[in-house]
Structures are given as C-alpha cells and as structure tokens.
VMD Tcl script that draws the C-alpha trace (Angstrom):
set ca {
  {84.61 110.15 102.61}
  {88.13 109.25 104.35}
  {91.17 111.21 103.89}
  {93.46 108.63 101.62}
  {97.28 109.43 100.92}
  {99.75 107.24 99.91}
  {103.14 107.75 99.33}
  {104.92 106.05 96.03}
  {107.48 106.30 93.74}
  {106.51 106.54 89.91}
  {108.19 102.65 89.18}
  {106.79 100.86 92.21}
  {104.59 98.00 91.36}
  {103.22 97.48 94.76}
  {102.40 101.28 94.40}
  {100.53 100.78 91.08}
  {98.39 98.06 92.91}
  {97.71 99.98 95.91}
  {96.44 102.34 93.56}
  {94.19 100.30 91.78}
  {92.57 99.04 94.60}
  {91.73 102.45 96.17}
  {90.46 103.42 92.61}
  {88.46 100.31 92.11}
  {86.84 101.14 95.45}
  {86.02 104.28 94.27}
  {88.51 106.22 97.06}
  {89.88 109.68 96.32}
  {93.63 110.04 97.17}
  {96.34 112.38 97.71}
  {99.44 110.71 96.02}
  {102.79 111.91 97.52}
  {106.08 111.13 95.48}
  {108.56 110.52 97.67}
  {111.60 110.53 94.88}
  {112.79 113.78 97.15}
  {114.75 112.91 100.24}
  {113.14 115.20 102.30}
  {110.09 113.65 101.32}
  {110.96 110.20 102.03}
  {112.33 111.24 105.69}
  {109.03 112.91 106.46}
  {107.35 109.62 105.25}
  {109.43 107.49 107.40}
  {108.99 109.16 110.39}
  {105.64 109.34 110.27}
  {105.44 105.69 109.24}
  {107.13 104.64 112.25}
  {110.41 104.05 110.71}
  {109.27 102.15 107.83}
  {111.15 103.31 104.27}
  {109.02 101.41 101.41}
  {106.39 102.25 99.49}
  {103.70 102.67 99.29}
  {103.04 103.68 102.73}
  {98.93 104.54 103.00}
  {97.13 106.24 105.58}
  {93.40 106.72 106.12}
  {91.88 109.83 108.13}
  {95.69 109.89 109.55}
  {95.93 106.13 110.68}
  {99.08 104.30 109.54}
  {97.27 101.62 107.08}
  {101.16 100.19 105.66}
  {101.75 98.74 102.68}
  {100.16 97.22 99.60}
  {100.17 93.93 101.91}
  {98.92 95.39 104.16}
  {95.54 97.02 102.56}
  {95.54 94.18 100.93}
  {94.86 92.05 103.55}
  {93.32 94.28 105.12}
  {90.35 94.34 101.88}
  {90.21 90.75 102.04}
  {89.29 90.94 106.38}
  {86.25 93.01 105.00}
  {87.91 95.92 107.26}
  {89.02 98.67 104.55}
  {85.45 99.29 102.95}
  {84.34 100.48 106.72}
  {87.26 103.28 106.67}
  {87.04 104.18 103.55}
  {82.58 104.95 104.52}
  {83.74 107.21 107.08}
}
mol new
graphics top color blue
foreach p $ca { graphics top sphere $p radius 0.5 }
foreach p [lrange $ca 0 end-1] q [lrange $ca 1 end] { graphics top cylinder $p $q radius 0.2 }
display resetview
C-alpha cells in the first residue's frame, strides 16, 4: 500500500474531506498537524511554496490539495497510487 500523509489543521473543512475520501478508499495515513510554525514551514517547503491545507502526498509525490485529489479521484488516477 502507498505511503499517504497529509498535513491539516484540526478546523479545516477541506482537511476533513480529504480525509474522508482517503478513508472511504480504504488508505492508511499519517496525519501531520501543522498548528506549529515549524511545522507549517517544513510543509511549505516541501510543497513547493504552497501554505494551505491540506497538502497530501503519496509515496513522496506532491498530490496538493483537497481539489486537487479530488479531481484527481474523479480522472480515475488516485485508486492506481493508492494500489501501489
């Protein structure tokens, strides 16, 4: 199975759904809360300079936001990286 995390904040309603999805795919995650600064800088950077959440990556690929797995579900193209 893929290696899932997602970073969030606890209030974030785009988090929440981003979260449902994965679970109602049946993924395993690693949630990160990003309410620390540090935390949120480390995000960022590795999320190419973007500062919302959620940010998700899959076996270390930047996936984006809840728009972006999202749409992403509905291409038919997240089942295939969440098999690997």
């Amino acid at each position: 199975m893929a290696k899932i995390e997602i970073y969030t904040t606890p209030t974030c309603p785009y988090c929440h759904a981003a979260k449902s999805l994965l679970n109602e795919k049946g993924a395993e995650f690693d949630e990160i809360t990003v309410l620390d600064p540090s935390l949120r800088e480390a995000m960022t950077q590795r999320a190419n300079g973007r500062r919302t959440v959620p940010q998700i990556f899959i076996d270390d690929a930047h996936i984006g936001g809840y728009d972006d797995i999202a749409a992403l579900d509905r291409r038919g193209g997240l089942d295939p990286l969440l098999a690997q």
